[in-house]
C-alpha positions in Angstrom: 0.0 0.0 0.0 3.0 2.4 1.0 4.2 2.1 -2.7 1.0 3.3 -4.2 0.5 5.7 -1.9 3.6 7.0 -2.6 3.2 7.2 -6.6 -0.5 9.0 -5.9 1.9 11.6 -3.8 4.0 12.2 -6.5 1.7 12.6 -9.2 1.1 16.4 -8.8 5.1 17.0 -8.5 5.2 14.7 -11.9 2.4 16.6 -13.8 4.4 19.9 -12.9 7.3 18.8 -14.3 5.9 17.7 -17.3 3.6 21.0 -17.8 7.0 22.5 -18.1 8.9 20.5 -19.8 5.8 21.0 -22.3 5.9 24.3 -22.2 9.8 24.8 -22.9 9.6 22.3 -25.8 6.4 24.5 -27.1 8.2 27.8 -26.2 11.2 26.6 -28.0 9.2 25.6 -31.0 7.1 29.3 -31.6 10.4 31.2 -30.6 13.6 29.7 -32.9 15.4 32.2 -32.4 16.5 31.2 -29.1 18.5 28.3 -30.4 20.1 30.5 -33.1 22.9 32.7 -33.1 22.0 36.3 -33.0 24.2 37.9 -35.6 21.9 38.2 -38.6 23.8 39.3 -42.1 21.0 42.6 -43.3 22.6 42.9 -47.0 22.2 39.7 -49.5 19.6 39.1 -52.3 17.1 38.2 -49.7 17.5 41.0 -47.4 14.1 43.3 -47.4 14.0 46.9 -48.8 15.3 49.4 -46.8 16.0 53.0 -45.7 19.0 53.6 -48.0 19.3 50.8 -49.9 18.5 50.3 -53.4 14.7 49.4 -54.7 14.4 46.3 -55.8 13.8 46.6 -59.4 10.2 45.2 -60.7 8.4 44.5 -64.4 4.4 45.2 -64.4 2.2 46.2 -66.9 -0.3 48.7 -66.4 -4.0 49.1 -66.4 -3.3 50.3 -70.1 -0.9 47.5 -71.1 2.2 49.6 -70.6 5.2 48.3 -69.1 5.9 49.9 -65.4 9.5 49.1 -64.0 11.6 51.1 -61.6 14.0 52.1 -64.6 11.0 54.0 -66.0 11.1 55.9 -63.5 15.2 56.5 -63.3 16.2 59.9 -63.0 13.4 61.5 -61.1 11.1 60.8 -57.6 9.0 57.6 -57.2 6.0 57.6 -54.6 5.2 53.4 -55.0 1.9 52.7 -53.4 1.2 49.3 -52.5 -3.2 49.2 -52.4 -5.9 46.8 -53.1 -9.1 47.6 -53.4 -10.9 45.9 -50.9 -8.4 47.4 -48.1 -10.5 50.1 -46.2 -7.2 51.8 -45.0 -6.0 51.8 -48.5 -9.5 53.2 -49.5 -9.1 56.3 -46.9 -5.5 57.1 -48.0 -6.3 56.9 -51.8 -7.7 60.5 -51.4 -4.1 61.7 -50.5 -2.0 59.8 -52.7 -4.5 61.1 -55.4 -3.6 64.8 -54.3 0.0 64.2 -54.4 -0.3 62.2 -57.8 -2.1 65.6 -59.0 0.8 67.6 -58.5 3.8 64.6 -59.9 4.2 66.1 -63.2 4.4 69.9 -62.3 7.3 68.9 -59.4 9.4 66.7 -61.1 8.6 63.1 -59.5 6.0 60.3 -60.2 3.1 58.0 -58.5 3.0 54.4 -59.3 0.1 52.2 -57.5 0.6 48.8 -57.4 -2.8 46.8 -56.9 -1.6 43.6 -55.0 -4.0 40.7 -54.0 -6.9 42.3 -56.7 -8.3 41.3 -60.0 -8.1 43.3 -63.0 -12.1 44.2 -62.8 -12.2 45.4 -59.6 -8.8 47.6 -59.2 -10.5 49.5 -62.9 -13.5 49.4 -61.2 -11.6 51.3 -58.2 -9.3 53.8 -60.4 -12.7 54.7 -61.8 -14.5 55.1 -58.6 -12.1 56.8 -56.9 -11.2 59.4 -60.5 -7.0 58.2 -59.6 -4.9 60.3 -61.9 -1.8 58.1 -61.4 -1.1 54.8 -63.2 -1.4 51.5 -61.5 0.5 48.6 -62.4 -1.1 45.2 -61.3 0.7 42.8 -59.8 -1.3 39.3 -60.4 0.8 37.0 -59.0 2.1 39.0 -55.5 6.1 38.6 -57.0 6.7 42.7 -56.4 4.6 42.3 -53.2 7.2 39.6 -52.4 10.2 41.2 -53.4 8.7 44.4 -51.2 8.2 41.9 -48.2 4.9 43.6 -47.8 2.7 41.4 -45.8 -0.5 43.4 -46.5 -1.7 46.8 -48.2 -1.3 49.7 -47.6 2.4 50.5 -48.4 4.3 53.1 -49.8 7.6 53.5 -51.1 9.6 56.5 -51.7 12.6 56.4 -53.8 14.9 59.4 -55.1 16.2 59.6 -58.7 19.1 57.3 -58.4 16.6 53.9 -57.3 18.1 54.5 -53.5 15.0 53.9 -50.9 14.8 57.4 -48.8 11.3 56.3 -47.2 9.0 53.5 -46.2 5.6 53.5 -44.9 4.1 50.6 -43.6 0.2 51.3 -42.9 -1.8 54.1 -43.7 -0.1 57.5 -44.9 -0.6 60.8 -43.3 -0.1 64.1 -45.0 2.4 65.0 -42.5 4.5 61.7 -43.3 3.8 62.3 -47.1 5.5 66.0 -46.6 8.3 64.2 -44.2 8.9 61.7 -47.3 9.0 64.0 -50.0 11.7 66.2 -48.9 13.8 63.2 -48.0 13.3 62.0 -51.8 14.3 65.5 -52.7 10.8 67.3 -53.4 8.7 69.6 -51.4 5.0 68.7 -52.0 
């Protein structure tokens, strides 16, 4: 009886033990980076796009059929707009980027929107709807989405004359962070 007794007193100590041996393992599991070495490389081909670094170059085609790459756009400004149009925050920016896209030409620097996780009908449907006076380039298959390492829309990009990332937004756009952005990239609107 003494031995059984004894195993029934152990049992909580035993379950405790294992909880957290369970929990480690899990812990372990969901956080990697604990078993790995902290010094991370940033550069390399797989590195994302960055403050300062180049952008990484990109072939769409347009609502129109025209090719949009990032050497179109050599030699002046780029504002590149990540946007779908199903995203409500990309919806409530559009307004903005519209405004700045209205005033590209007269200062020397262009708007691209890329439509990311959208179909051809409904991103027309959207430029119409929404009067945008900047081109969009579609990007079907989510490879410049990739490239960008954008997880979801919105996004924007800004990138000065020479291809050389000066600005990332990640979210929604304000104006002040538009007028922030723009001088970096060497304009004023």
């Amino acid at each position: 009886m003494k031995t059984v007794s004894s195993r029934i007193d152990r049992l909580p100590l035993f379950l405790s033990f294992s909880w957290l041996a369970l929990f480690c393992i899990v812990d372990i599991g969901l956080n990697p980076s604990v078993c790995q070495a902290q010094h991370v490389h940033p550069a390399g081909p797989s590195a994302a796009p960055s403050v300062g670094a180049p952008a990484v170059p990109f072939d769409l085609k347009t609502l129109e059929g025209k090719p949009a790459n990032l050497e179109t756009f050599r030699g002046k400004p780029l504002v590149l707009n990540f946007f779908a149009s199903w995203c409500d925050p990309c919806r409530d920016e559009m307004p903005l980027i519209n405004e700045l896209a209205s005033k590209a030409a007269s200062e020397g620097f262009s708007v691209l929107g890329v439509a990311v996780e959208d179909g051809r009908a409904a991103v027309t449907e959207f430029a119409k709807e929404t009067k945008l006076v900047f081109s969009i380039a579609l990007d079907l298959n989510s490879t410049v989405k990739r490239a960008y390492r954008i997880f979801g829309p919105p996004a924007t990009f800004f990138i000065d004359g020479q291809g050389i990332i000066r600005d990332v937004v990640l979210g929604p756009i304000t104006a002040e962070r538009v007028r922030q952005a723009m001088k970096k990239v060497g304009t004023t609107s």
